[in-house]
N, CA, C, O and CB atoms as a CASP TS submission, in Angstrom:
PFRMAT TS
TARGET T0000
AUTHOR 0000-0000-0000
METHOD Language model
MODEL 1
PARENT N/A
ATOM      1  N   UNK     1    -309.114 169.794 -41.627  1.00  0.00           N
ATOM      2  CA  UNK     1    -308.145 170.853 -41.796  1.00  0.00           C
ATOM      3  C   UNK     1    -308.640 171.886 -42.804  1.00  0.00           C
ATOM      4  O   UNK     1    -308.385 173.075 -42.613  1.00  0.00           O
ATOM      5  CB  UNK     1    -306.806 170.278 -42.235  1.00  0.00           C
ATOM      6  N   UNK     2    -309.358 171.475 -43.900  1.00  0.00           N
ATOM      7  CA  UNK     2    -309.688 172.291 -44.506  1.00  0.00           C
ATOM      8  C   UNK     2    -310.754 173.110 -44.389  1.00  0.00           C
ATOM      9  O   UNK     2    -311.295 173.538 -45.408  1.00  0.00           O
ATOM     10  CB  UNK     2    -309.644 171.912 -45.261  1.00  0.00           C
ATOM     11  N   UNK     3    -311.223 173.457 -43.093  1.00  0.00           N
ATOM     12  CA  UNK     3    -312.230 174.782 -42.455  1.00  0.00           C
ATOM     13  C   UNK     3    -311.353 175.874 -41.672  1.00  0.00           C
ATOM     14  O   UNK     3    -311.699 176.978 -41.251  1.00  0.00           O
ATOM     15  CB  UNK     3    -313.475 174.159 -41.197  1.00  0.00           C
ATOM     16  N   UNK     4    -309.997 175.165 -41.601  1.00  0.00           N
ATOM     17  CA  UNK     4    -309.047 176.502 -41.044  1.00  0.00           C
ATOM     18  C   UNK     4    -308.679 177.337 -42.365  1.00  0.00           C
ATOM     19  O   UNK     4    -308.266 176.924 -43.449  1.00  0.00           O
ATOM     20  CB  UNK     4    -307.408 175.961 -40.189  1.00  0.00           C
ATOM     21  N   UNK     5    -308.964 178.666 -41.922  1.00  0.00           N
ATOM     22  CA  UNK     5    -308.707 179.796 -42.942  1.00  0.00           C
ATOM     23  C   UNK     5    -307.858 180.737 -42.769  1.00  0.00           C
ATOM     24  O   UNK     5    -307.617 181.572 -43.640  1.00  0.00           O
ATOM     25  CB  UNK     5    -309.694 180.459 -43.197  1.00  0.00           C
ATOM     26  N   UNK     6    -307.269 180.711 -41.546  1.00  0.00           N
ATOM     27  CA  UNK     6    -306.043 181.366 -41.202  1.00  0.00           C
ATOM     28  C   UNK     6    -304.656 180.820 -40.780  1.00  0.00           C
ATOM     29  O   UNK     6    -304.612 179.604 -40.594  1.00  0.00           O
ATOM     30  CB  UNK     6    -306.367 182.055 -40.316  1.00  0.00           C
ATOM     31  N   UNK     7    -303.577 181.491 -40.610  1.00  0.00           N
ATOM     32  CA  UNK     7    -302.339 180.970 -40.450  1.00  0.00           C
ATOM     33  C   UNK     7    -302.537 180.566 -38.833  1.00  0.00           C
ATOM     34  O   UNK     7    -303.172 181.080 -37.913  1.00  0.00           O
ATOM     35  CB  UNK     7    -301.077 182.077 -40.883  1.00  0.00           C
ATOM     36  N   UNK     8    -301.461 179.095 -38.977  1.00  0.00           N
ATOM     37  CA  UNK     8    -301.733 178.373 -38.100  1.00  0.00           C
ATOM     38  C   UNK     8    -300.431 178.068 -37.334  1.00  0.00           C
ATOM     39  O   UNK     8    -299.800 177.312 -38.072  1.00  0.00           O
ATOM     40  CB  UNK     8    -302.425 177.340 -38.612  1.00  0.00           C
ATOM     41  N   UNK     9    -299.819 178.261 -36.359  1.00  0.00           N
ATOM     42  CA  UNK     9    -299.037 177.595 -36.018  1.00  0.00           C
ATOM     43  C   UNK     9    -298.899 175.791 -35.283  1.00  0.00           C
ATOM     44  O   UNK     9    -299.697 175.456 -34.408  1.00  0.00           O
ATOM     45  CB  UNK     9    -298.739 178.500 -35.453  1.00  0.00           C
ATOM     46  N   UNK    10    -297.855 174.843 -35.768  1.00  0.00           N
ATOM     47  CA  UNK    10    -298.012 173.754 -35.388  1.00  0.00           C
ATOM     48  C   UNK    10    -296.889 173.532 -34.108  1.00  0.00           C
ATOM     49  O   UNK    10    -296.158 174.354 -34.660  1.00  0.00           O
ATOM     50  CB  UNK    10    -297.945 172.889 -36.596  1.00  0.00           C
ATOM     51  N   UNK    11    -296.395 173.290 -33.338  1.00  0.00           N
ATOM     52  CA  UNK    11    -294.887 173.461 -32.445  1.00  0.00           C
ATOM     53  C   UNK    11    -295.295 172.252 -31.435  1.00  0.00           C
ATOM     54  O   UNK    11    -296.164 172.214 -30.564  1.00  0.00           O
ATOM     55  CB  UNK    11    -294.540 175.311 -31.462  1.00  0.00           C
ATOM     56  N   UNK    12    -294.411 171.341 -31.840  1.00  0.00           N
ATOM     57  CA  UNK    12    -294.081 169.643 -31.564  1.00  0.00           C
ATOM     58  C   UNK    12    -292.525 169.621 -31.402  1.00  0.00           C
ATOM     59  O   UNK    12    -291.663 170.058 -32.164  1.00  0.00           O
ATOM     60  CB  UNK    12    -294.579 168.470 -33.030  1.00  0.00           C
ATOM     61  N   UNK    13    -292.412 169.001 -30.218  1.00  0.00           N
ATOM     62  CA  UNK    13    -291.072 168.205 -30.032  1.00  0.00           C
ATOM     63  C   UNK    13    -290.920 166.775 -30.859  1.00  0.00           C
ATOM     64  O   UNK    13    -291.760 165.924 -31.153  1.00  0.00           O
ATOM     65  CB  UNK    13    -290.933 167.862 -28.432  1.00  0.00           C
ATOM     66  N   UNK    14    -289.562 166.864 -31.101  1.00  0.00           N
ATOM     67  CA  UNK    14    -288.911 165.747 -31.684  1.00  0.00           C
ATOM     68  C   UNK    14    -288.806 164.796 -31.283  1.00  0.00           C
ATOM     69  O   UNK    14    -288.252 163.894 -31.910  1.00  0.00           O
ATOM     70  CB  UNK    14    -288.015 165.814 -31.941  1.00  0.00           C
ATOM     71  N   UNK    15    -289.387 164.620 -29.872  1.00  0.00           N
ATOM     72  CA  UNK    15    -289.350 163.248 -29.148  1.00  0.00           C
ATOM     73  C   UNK    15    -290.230 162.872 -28.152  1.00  0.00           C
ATOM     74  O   UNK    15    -290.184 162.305 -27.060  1.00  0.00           O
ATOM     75  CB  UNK    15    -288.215 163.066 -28.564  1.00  0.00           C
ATOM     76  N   UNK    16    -291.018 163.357 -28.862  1.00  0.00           N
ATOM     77  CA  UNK    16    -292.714 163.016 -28.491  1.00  0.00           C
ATOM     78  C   UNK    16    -293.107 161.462 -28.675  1.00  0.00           C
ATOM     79  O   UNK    16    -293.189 160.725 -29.657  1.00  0.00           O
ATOM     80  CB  UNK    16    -293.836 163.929 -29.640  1.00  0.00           C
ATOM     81  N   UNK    17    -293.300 161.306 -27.386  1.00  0.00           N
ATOM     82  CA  UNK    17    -294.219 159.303 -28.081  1.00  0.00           C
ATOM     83  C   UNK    17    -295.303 159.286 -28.379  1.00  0.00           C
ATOM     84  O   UNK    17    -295.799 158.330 -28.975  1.00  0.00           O
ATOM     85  CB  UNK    17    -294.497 157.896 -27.060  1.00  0.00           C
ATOM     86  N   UNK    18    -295.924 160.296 -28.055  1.00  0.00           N
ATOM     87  CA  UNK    18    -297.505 160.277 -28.488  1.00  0.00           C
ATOM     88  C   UNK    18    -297.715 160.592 -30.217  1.00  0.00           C
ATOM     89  O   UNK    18    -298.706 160.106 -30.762  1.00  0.00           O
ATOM     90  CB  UNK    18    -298.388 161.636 -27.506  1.00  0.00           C
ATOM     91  N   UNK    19    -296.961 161.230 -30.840  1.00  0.00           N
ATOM     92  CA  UNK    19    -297.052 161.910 -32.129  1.00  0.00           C
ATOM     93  C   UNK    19    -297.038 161.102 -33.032  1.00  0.00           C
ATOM     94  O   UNK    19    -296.276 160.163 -32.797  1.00  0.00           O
ATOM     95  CB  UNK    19    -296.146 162.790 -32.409  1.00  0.00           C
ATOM     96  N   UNK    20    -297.502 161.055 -33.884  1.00  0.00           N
ATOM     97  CA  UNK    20    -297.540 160.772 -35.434  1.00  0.00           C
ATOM     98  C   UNK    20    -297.111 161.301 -36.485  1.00  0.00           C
ATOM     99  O   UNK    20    -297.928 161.448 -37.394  1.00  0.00           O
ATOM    100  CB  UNK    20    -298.444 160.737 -35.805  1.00  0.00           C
ATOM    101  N   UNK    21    -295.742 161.739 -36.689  1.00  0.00           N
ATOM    102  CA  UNK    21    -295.361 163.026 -36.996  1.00  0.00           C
ATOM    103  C   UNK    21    -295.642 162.803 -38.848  1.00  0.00           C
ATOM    104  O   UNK    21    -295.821 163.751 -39.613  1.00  0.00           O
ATOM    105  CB  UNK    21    -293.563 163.417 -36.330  1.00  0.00           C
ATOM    106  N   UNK    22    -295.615 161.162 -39.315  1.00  0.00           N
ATOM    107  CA  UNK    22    -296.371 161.479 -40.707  1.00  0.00           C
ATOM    108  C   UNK    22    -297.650 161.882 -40.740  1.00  0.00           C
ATOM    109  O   UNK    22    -297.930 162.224 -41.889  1.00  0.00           O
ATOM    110  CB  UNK    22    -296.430 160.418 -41.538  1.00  0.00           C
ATOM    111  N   UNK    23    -298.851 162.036 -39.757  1.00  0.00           N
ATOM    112  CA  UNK    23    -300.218 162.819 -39.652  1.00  0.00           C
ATOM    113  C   UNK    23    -299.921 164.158 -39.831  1.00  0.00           C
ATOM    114  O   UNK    23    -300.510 164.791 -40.708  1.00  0.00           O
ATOM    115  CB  UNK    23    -300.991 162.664 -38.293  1.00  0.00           C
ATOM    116  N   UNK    24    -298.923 164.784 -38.981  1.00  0.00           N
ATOM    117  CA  UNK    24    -298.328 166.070 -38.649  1.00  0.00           C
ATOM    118  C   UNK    24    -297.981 166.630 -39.817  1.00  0.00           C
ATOM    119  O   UNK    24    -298.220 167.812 -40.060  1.00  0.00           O
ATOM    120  CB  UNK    24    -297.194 166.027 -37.762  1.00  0.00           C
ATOM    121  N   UNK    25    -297.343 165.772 -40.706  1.00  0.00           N
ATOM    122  CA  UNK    25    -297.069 166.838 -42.077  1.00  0.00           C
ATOM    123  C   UNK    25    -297.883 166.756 -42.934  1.00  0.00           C
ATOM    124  O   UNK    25    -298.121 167.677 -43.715  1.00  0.00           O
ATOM    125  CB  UNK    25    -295.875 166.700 -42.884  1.00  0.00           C
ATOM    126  N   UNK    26    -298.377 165.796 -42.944  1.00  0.00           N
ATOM    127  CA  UNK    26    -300.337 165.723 -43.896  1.00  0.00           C
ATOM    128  C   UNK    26    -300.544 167.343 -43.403  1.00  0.00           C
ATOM    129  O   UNK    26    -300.484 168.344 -44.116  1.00  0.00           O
ATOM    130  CB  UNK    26    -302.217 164.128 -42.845  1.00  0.00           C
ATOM    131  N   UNK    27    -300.775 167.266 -42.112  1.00  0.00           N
ATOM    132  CA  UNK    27    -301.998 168.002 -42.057  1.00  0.00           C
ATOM    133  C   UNK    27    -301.227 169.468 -42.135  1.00  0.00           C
ATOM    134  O   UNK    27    -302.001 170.372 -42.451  1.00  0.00           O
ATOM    135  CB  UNK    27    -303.030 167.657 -40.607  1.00  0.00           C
ATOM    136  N   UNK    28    -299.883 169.879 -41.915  1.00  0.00           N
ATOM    137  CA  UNK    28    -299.252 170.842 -42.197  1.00  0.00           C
ATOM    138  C   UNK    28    -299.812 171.475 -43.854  1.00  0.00           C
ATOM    139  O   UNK    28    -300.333 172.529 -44.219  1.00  0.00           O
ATOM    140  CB  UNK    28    -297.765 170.345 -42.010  1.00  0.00           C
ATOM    141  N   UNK    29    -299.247 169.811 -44.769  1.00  0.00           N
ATOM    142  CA  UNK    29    -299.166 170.884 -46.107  1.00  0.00           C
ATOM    143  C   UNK    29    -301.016 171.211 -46.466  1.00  0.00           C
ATOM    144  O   UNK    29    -301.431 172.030 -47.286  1.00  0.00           O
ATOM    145  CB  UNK    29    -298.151 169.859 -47.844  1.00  0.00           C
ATOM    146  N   UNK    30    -301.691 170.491 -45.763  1.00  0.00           N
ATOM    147  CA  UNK    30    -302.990 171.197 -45.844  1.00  0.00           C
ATOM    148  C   UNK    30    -303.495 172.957 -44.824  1.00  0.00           C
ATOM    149  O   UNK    30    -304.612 173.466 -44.918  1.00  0.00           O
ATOM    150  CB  UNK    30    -303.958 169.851 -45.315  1.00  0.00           C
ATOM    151  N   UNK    31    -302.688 173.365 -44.219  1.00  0.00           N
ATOM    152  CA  UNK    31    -302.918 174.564 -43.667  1.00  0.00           C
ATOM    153  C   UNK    31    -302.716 175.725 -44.808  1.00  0.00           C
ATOM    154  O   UNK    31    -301.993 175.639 -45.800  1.00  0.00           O
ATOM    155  CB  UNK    31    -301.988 174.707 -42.439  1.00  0.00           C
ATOM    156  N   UNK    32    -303.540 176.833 -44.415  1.00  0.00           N
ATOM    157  CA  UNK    32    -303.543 177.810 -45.289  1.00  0.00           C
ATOM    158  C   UNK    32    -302.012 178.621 -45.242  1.00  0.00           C
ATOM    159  O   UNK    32    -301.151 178.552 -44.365  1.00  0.00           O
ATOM    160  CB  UNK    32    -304.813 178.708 -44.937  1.00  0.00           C
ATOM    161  N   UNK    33    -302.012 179.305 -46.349  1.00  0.00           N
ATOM    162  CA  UNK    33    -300.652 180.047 -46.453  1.00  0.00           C
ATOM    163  C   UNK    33    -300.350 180.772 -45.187  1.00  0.00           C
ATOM    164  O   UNK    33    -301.292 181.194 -44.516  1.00  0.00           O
ATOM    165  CB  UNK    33    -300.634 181.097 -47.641  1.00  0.00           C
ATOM    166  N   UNK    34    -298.966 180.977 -44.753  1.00  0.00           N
ATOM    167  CA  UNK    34    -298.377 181.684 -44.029  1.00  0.00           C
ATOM    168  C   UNK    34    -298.669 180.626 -42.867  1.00  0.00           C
ATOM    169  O   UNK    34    -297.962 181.055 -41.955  1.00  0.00           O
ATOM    170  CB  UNK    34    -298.809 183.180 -44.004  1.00  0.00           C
ATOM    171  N   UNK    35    -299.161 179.759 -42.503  1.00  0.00           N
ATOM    172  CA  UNK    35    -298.640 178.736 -41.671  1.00  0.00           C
ATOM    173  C   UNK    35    -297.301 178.354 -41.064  1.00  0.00           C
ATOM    174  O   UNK    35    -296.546 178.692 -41.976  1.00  0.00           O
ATOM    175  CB  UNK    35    -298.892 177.895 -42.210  1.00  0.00           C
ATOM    176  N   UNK    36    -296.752 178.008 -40.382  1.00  0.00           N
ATOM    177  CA  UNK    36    -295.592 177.795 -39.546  1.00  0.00           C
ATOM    178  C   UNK    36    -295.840 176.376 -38.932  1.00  0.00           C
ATOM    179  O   UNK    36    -296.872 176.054 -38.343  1.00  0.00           O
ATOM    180  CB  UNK    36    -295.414 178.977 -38.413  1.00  0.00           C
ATOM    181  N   UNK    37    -294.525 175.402 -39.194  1.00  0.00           N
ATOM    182  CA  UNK    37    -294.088 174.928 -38.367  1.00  0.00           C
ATOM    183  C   UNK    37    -292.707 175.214 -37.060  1.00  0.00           C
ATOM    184  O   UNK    37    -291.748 175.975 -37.189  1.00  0.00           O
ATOM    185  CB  UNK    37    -294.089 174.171 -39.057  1.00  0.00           C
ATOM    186  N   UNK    38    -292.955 174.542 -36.150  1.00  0.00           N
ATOM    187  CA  UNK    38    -291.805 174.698 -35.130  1.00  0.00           C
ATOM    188  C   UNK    38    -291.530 173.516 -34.315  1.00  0.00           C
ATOM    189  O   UNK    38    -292.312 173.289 -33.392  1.00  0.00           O
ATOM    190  CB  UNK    38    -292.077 175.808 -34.173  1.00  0.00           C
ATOM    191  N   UNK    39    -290.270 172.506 -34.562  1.00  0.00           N
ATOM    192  CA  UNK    39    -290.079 171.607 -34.229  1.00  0.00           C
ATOM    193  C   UNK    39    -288.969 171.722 -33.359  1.00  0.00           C
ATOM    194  O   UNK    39    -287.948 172.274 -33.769  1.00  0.00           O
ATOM    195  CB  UNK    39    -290.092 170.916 -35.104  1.00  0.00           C
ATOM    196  N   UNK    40    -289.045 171.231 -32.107  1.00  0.00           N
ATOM    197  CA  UNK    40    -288.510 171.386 -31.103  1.00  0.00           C
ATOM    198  C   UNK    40    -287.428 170.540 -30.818  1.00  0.00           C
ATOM    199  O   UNK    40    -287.696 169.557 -30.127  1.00  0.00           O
ATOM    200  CB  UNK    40    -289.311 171.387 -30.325  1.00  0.00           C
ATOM    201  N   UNK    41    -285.900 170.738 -31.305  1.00  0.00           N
ATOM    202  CA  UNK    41    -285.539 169.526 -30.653  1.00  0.00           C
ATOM    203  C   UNK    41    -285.083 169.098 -29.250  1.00  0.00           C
ATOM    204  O   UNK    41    -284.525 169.857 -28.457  1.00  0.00           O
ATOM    205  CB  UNK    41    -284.752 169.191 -31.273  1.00  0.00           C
ATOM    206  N   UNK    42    -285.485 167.323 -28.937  1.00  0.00           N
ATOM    207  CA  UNK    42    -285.265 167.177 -28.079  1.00  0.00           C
ATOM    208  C   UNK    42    -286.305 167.009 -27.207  1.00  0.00           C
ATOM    209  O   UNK    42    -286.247 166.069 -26.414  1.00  0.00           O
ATOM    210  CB  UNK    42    -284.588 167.818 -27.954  1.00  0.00           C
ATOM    211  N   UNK    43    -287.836 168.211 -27.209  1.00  0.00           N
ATOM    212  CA  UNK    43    -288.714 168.288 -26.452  1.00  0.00           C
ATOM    213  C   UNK    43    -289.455 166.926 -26.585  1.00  0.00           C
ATOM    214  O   UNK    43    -289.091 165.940 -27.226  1.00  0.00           O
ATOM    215  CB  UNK    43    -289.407 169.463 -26.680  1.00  0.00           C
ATOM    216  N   UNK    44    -290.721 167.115 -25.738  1.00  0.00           N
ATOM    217  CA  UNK    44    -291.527 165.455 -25.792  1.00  0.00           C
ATOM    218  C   UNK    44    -292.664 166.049 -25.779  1.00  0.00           C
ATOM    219  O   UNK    44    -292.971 167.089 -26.362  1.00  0.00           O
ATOM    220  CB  UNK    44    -291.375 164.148 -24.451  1.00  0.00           C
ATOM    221  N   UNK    45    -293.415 165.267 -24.987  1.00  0.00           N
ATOM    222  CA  UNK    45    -294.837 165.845 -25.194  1.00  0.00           C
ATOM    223  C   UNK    45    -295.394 167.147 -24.760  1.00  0.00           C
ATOM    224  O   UNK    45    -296.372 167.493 -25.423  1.00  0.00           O
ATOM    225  CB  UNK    45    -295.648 165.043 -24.654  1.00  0.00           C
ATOM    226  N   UNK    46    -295.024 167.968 -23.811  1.00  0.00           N
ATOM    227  CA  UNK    46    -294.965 169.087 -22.543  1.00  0.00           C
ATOM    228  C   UNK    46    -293.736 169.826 -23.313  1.00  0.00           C
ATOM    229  O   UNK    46    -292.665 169.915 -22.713  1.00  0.00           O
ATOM    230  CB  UNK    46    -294.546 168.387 -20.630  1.00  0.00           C
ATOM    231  N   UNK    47    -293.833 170.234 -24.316  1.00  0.00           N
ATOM    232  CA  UNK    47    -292.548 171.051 -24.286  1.00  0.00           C
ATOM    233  C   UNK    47    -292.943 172.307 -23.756  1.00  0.00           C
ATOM    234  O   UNK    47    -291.940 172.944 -23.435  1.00  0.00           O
ATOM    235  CB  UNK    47    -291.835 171.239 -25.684  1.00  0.00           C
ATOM    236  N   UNK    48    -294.334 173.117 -23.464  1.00  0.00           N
ATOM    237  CA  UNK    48    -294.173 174.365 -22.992  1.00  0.00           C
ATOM    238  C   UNK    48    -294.273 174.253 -21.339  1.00  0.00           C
ATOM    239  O   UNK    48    -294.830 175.040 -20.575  1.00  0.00           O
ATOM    240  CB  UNK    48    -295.261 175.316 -23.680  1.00  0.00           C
ATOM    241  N   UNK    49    -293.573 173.055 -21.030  1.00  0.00           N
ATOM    242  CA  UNK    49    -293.499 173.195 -19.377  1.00  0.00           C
ATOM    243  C   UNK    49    -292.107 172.606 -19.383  1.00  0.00           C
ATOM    244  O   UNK    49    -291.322 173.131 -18.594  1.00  0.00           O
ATOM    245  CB  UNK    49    -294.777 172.251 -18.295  1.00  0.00           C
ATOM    246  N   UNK    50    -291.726 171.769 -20.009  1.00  0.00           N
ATOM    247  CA  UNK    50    -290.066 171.181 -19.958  1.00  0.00           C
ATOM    248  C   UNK    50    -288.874 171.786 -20.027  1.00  0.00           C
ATOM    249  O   UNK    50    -288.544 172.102 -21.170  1.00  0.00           O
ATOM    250  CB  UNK    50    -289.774 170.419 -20.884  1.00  0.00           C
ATOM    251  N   UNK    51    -288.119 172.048 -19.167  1.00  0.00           N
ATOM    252  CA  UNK    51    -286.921 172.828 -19.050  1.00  0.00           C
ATOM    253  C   UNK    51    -285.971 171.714 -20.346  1.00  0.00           C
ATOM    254  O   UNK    51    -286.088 170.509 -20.570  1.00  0.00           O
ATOM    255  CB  UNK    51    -286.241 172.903 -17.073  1.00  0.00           C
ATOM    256  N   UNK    52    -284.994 172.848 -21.030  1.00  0.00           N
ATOM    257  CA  UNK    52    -285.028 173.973 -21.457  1.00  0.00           C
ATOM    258  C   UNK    52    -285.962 174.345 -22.211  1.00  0.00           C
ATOM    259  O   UNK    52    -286.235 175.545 -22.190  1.00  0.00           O
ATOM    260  CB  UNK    52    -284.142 174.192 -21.897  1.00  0.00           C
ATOM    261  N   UNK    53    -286.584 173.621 -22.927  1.00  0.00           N
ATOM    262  CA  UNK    53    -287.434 173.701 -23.782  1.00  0.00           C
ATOM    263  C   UNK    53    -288.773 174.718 -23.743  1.00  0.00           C
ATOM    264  O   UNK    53    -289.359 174.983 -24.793  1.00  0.00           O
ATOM    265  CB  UNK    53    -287.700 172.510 -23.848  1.00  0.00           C
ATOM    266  N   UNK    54    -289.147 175.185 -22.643  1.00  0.00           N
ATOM    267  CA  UNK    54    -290.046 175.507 -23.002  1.00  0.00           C
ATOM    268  C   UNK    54    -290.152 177.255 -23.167  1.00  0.00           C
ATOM    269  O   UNK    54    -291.158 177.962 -23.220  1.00  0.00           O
ATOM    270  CB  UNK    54    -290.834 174.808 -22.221  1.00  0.00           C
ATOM    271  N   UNK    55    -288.520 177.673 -23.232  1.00  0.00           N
ATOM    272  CA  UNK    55    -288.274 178.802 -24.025  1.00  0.00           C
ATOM    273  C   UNK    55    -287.956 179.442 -25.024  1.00  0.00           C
ATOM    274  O   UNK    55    -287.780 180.618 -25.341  1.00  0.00           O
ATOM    275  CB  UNK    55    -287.946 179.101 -23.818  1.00  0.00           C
ATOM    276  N   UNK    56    -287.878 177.727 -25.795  1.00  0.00           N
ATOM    277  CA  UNK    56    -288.356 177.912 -27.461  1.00  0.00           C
ATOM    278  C   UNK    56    -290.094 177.958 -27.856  1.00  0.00           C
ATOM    279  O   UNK    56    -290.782 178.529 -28.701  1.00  0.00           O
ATOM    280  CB  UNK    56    -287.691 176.416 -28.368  1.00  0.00           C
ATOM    281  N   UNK    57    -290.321 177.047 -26.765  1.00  0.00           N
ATOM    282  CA  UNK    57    -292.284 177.611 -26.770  1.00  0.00           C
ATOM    283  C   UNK    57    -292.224 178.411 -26.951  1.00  0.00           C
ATOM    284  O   UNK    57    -292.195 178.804 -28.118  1.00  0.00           O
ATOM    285  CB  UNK    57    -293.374 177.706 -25.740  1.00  0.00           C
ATOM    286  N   UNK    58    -292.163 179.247 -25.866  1.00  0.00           N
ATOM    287  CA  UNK    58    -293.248 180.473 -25.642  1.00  0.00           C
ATOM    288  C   UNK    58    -292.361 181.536 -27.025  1.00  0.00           C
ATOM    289  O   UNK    58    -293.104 182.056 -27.858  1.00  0.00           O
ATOM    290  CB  UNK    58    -293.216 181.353 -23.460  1.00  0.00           C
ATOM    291  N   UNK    59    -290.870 181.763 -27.148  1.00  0.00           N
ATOM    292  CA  UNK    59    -290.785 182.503 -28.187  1.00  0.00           C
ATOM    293  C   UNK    59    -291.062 182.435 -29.579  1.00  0.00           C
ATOM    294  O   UNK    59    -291.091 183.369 -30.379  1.00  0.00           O
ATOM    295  CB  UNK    59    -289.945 182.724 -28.141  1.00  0.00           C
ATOM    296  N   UNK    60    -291.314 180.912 -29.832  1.00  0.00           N
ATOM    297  CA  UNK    60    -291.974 180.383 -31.428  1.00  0.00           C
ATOM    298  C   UNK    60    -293.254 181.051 -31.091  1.00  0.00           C
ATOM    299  O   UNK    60    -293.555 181.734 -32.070  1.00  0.00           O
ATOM    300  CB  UNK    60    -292.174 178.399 -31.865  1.00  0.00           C
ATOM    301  N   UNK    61    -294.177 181.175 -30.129  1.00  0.00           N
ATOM    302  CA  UNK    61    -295.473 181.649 -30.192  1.00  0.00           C
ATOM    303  C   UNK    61    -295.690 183.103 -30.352  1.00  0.00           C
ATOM    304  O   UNK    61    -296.609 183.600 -31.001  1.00  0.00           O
ATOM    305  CB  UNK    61    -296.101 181.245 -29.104  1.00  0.00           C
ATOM    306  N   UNK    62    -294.566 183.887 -29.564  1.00  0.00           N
ATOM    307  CA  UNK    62    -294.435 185.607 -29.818  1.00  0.00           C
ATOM    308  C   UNK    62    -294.205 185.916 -31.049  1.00  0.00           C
ATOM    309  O   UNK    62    -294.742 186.883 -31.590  1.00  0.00           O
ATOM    310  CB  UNK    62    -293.295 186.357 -29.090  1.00  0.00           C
ATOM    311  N   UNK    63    -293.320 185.073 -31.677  1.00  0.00           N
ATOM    312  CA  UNK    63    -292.836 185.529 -32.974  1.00  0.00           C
ATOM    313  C   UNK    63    -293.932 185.369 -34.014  1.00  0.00           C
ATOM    314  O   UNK    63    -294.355 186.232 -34.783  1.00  0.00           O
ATOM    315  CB  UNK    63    -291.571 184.754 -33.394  1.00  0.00           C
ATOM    316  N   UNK    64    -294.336 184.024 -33.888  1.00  0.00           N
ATOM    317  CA  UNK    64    -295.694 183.825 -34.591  1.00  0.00           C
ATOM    318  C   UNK    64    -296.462 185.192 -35.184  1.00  0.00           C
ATOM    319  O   UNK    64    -296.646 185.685 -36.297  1.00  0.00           O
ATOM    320  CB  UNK    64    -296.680 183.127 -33.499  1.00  0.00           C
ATOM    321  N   UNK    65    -296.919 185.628 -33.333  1.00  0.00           N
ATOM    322  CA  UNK    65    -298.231 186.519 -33.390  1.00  0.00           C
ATOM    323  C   UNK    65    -297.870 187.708 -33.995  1.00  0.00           C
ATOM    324  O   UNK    65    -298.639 188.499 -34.540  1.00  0.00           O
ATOM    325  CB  UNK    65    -298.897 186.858 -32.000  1.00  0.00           C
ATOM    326  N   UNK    66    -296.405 187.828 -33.854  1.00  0.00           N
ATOM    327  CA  UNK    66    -295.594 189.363 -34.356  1.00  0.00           C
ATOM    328  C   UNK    66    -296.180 189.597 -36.054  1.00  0.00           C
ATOM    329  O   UNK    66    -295.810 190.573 -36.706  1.00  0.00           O
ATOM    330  CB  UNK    66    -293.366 189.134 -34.358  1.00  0.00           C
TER
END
């Protein structure tokens, strides 16, 4: 984590089985400033294909880049 030098976005569902979500915040508070998390609730692993969910994707990612 520490060769990323720019802001990073992270965006995980809350009900993911694959996740490790204590890895997930390790490696959060190691991202550089202005980093973002976006936790999805409800989503799983596919949240940018999972109805409803995956129109908190794509707008956590616009807003991001804004």
């Amino acid at each position: 984590m520490s060769k990323i030098k720019v802001p990073t976005l992270l965006i995980y569902g809350d009900a993911d089985p694959y996740l490790n979500y204590g890895l997930i915040d390790k490696m959060y508070q190691e991202l550089p400033d202005g980093s973002e998390r976006k936790i999805i609730n409800g989503a799983a692993h596919c949240a940018y294909i999972e109805r409803p969910y995956y129109h908190d994707f794509q707008d956590t990612i616009i807003d991001f880049l804004r």
